[in-house]
C-alpha angles and dihedrals in degrees: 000000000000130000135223122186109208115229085255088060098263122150120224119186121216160202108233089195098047094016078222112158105258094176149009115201121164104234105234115232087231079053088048089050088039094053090040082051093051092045089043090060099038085053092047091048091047088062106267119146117237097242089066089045093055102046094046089046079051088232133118119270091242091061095043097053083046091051080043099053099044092062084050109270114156102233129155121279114277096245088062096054115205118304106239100229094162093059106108088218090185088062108046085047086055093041089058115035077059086066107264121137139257089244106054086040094059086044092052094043101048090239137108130264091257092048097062086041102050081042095059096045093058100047078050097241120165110261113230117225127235089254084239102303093124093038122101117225107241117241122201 
């Protein structure tokens, strides 16, 4: 038998030889998780970081390492957060420090804003301002 899932999620059981329609059986939006979370750990145990697994699944990395952890993958503690290894740390200092913003870094890079900040304070680089876009104008 081969399957065919329907663009609306929909599961269709068939046969390879005839291609004739065997079953018809709805996919459950609890099957469809089920099957992602199954994938998600088969991914994590063939090597892939969770930051790729996230981003192809289209969740945060904190749920995905939850999801993750609760089918038994060893991931750091919570508290810690994950530990960015793929970040090349040189280039968005240098990206920066060349004038482009946090913002497009974190884009380019596949991060988030805080991320590159956080990045760039420890590595104790100088913080541009907003060039006044956040600040009132005082009025007397």
């Amino acid at each position: 038998m081969g399957v065919w899932i329907r663009h609306d999620g929909s599961e269709v059981l068939t046969d390879p030889e005839t291609g004739d329609i065997i079953d018809e059986t709805p996919a459950t939006p609890t099957a469809c998780r089920a099957a992602r979370n199954i994938a998600m750990m088969e991914a994590w145990r063939a090597g892939e970081s969770l930051t790729e697994i996230a981003q192809r699944a289209g969740l945060s990395l904190s749920w995905t390492g939850r999801l993750l952890r609760q089918l038994g993958a060893e991931l750091p503690d919570q508290r810690q957060g994950v530990k960015r290894k793929d970040l090349d740390e040189a280039a968005i200092i240098r990206e920066y420090q060349d004038g482009a913003s946090m913002l497009a870094l974190a884009d380019r890079h596949h991060a988030t804003y805080w991320s590159v900040r956080r990045l760039l304070q420890k590595r104790g680089v100088q913080i541009r301002s907003h060039c006044g876009q956040n600040v009132r104008k005082r009025t007397r």
